[in-house]
The first five atom37 places (N, CA, C, CB, O) and aatype in JSON, in Angstrom:
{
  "aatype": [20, 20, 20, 20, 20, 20, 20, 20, 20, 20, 20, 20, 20, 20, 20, 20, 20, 20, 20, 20, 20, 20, 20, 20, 20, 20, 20, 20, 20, 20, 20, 20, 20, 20, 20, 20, 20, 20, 20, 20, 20, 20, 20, 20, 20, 20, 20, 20, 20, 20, 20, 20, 20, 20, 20, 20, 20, 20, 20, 20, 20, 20, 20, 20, 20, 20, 20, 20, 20, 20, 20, 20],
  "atom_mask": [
    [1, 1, 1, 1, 1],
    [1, 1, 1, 1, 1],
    [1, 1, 1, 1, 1],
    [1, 1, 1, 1, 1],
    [1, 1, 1, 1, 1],
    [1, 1, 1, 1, 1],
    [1, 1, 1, 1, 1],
    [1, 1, 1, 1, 1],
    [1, 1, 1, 1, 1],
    [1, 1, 1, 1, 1],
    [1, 1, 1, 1, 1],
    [1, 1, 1, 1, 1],
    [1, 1, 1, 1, 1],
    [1, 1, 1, 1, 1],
    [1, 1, 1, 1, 1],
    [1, 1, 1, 1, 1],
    [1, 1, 1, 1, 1],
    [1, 1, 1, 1, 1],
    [1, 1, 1, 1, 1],
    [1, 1, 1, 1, 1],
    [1, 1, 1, 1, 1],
    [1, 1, 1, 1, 1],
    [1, 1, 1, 1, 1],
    [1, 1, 1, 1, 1],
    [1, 1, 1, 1, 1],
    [1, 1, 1, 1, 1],
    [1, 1, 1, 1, 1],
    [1, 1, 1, 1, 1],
    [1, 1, 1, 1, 1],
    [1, 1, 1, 1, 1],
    [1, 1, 1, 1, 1],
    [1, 1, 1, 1, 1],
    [1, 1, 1, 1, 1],
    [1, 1, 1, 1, 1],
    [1, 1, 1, 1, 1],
    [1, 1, 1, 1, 1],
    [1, 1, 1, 1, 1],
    [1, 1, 1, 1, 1],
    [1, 1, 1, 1, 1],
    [1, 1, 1, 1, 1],
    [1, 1, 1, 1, 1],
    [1, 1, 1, 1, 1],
    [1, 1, 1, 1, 1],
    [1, 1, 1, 1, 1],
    [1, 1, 1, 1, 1],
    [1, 1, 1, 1, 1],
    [1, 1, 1, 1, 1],
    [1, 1, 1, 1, 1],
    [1, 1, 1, 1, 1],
    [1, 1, 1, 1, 1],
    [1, 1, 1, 1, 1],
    [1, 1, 1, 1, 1],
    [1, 1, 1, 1, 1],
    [1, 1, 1, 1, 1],
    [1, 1, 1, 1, 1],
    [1, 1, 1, 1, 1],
    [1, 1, 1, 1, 1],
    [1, 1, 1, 1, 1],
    [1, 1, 1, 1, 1],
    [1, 1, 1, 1, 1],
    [1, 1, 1, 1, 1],
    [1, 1, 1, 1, 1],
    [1, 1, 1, 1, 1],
    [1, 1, 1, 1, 1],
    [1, 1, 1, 1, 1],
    [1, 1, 1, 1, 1],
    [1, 1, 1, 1, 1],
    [1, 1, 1, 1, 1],
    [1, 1, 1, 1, 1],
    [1, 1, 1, 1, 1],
    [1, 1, 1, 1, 1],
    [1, 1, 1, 1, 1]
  ],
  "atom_positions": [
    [[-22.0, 0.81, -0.55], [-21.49, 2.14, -0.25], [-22.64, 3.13, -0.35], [-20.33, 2.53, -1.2], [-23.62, 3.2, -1.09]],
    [[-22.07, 4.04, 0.87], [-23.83, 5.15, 0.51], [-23.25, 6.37, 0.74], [-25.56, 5.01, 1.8], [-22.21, 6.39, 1.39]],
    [[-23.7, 7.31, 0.35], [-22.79, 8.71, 1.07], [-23.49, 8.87, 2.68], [-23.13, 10.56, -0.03], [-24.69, 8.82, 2.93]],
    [[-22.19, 9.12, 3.81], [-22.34, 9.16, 4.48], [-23.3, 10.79, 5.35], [-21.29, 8.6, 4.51], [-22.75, 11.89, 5.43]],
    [[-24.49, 10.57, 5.78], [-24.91, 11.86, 6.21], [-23.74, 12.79, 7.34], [-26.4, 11.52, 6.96], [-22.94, 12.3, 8.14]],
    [[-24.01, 14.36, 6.99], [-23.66, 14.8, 8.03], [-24.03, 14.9, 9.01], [-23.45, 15.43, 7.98], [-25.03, 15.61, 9.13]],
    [[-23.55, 14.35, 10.09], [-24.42, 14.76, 11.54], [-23.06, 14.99, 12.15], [-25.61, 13.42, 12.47], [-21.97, 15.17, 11.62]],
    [[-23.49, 14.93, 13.61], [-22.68, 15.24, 14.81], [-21.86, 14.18, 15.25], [-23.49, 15.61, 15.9], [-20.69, 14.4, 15.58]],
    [[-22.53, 12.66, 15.28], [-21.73, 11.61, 14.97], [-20.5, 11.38, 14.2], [-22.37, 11.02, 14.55], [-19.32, 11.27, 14.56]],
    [[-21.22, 11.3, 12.8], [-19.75, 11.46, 11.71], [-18.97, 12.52, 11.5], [-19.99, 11.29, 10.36], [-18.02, 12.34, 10.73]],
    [[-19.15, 14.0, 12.17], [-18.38, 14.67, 12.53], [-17.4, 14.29, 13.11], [-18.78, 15.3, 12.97], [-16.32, 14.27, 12.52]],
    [[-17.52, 13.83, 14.73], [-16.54, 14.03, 15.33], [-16.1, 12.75, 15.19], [-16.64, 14.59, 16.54], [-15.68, 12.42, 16.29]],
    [[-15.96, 11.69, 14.27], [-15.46, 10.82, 14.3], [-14.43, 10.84, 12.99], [-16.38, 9.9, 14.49], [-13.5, 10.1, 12.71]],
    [[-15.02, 12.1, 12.27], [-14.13, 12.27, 10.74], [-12.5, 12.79, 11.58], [-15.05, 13.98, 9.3], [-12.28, 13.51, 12.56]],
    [[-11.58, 12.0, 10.61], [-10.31, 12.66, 10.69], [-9.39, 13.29, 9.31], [-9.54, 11.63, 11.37], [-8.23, 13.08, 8.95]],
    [[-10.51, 14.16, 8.74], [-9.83, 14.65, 7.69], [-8.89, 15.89, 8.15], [-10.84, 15.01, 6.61], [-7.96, 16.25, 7.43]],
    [[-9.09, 16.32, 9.0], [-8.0, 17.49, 9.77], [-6.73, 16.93, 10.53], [-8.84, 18.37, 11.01], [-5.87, 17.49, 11.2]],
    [[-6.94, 15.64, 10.18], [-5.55, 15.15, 10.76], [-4.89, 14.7, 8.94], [-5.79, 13.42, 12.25], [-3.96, 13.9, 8.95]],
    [[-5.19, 15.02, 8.06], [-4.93, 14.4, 7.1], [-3.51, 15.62, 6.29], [-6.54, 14.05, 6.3], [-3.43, 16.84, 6.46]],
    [[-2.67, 14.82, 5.53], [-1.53, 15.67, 5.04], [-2.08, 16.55, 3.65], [-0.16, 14.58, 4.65], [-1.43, 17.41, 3.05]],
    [[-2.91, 16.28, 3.46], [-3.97, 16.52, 2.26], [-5.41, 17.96, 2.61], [-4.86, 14.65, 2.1], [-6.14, 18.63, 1.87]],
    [[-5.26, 17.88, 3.76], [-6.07, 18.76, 4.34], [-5.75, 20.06, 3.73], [-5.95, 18.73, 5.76], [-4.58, 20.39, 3.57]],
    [[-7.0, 21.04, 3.28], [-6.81, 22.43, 2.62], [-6.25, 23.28, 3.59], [-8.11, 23.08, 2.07], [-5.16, 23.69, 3.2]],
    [[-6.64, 23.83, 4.99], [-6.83, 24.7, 5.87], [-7.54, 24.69, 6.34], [-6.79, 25.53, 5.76], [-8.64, 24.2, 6.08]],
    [[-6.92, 25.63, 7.91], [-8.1, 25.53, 9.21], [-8.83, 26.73, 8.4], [-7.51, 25.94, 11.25], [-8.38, 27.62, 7.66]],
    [[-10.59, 26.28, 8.98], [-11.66, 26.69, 8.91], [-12.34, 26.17, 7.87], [-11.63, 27.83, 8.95], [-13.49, 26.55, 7.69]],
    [[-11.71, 25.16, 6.94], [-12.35, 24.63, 6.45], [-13.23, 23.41, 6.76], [-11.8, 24.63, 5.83], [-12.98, 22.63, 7.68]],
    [[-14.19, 23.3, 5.98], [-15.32, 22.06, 6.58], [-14.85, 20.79, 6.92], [-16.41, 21.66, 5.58], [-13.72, 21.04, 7.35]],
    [[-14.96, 20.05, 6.96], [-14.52, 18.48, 6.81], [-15.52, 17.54, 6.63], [-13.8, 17.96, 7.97], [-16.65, 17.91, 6.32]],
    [[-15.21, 16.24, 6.82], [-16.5, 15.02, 6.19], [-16.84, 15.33, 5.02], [-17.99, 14.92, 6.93], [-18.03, 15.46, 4.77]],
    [[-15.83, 15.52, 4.0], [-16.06, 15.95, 2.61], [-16.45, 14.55, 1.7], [-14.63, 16.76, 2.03], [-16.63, 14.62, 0.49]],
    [[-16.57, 13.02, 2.65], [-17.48, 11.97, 2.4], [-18.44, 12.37, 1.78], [-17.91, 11.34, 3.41], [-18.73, 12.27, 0.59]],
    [[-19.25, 13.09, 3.09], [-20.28, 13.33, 3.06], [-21.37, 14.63, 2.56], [-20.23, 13.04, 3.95], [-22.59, 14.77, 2.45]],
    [[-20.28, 15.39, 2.38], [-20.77, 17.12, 1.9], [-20.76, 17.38, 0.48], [-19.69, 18.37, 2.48], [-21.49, 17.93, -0.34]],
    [[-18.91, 16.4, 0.5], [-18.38, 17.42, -0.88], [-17.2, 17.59, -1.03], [-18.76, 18.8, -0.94], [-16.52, 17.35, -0.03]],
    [[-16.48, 18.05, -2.23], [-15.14, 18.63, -2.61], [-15.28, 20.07, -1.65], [-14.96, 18.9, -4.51], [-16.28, 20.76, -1.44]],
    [[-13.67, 20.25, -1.07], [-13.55, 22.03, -0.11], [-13.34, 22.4, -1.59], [-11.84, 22.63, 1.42], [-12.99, 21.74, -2.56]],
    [[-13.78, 24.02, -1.38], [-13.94, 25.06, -2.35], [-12.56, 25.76, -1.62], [-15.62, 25.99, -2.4], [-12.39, 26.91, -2.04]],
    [[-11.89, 25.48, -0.98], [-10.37, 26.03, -1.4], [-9.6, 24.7, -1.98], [-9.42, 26.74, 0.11], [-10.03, 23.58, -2.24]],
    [[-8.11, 25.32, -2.1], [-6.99, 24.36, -2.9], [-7.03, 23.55, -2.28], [-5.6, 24.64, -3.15], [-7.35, 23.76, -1.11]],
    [[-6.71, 22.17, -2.72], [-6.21, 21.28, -2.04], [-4.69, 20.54, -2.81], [-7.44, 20.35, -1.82], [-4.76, 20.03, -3.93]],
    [[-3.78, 20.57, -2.27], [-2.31, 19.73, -2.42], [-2.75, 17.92, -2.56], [-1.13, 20.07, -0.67], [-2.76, 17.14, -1.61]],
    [[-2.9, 17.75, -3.23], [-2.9, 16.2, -2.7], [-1.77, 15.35, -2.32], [-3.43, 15.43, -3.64], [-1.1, 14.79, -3.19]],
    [[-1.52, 15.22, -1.11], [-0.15, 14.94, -0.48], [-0.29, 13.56, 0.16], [0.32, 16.09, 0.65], [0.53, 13.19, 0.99]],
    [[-1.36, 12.76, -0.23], [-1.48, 11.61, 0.65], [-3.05, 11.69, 1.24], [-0.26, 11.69, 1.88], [-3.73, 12.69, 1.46]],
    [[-3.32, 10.55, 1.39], [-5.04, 10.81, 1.78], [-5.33, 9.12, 3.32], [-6.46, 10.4, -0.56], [-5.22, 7.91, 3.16]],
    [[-5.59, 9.71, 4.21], [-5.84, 8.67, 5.08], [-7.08, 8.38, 5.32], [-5.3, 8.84, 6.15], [-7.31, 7.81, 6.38]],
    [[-8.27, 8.71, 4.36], [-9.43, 7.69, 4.28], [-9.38, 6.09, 4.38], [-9.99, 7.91, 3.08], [-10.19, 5.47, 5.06]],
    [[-8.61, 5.64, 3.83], [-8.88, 4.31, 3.72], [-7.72, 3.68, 5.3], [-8.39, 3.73, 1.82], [-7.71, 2.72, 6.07]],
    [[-7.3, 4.35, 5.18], [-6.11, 3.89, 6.44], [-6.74, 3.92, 7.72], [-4.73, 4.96, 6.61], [-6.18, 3.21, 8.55]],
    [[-7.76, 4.54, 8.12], [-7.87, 4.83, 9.89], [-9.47, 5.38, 9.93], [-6.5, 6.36, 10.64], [-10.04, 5.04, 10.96]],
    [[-10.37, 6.24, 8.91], [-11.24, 6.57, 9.4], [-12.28, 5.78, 9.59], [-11.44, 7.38, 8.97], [-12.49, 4.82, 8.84]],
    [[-13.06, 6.07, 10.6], [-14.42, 5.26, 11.49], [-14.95, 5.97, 10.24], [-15.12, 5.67, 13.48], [-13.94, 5.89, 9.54]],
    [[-15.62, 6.45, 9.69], [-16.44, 6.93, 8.98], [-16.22, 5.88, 7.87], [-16.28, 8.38, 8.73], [-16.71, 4.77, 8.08]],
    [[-15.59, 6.07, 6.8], [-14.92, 5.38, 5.63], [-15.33, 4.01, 6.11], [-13.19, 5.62, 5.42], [-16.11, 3.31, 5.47]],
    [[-14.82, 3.68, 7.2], [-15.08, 2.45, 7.53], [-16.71, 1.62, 7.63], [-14.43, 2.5, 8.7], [-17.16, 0.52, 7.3]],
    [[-17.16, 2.73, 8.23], [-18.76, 2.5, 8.93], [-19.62, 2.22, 7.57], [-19.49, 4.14, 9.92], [-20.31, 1.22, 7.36]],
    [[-19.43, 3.33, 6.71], [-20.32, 3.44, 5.37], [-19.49, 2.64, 4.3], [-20.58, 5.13, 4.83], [-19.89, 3.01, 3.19]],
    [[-18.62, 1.8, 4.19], [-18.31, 0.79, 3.54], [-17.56, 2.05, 2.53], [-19.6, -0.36, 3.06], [-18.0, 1.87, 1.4]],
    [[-16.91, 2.85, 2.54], [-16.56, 3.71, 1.13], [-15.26, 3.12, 0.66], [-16.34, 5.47, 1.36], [-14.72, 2.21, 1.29]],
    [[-14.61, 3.76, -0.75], [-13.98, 3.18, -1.2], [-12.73, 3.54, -2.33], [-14.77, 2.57, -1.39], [-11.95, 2.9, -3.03]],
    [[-13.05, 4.96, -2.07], [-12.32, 6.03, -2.67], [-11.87, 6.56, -2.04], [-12.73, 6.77, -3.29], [-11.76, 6.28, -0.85]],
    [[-11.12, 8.19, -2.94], [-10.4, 8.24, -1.8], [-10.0, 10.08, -2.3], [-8.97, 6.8, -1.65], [-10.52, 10.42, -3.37]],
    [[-9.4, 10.85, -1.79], [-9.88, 12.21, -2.05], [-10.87, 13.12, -2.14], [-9.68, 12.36, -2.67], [-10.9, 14.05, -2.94]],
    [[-11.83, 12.79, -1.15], [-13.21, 13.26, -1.25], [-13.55, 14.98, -1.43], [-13.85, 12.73, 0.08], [-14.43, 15.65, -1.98]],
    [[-12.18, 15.29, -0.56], [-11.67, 16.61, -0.67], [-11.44, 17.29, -2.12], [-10.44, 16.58, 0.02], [-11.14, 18.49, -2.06]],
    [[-11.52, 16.87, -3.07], [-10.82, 17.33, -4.3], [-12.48, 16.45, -5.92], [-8.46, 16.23, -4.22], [-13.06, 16.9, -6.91]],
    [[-12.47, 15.11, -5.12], [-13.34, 14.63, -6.16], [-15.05, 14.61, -6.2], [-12.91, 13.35, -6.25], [-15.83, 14.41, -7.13]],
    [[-15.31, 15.01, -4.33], [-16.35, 14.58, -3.9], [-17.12, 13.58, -3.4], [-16.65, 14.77, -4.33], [-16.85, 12.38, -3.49]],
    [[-18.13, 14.08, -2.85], [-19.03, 13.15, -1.81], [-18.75, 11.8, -2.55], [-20.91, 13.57, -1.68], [-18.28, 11.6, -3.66]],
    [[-19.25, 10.84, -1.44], [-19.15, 9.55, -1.7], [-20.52, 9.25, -2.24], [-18.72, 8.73, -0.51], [-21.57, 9.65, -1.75]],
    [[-20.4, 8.6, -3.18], [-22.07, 8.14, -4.09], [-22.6, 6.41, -3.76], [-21.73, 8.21, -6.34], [-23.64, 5.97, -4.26]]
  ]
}
């Protein structure tokens, strides 16, 4: 497992804005790879491990990246 870089790639392949767990629009996403969002987050369910190319690509293995942080 490695933390995944941000680029333009793992951007548009992240689906944390499709997620039920998601803070709000305008917030960042690929929080794999950045970080915990600095607004609230609900934790309502998390689809990292279920569907994302990212998660997948960089072998990760957790799960709330949104709330706990980057992947190490």
């Amino acid at each position: 497992m490695t933390t995944p870089p941000e680029n333009d790639e793992n951007m548009s392949e992240c689906i944390c804005d499709g997620c039920p767990s998601f803070p709000g629009q305008g917030d960042k996403k690929q929080y794999c790879g950045h970080g915990k969002s600095p607004l609230k987050v609900n934790m309502e369910g998390c689809i990292c491990p279920a569907g994302c190319p990212v998660y997948s690509k960089y072998k990760l293995n957790g799960m709330y990246y949104c709330v706990y942080g980057k992947a190490k």
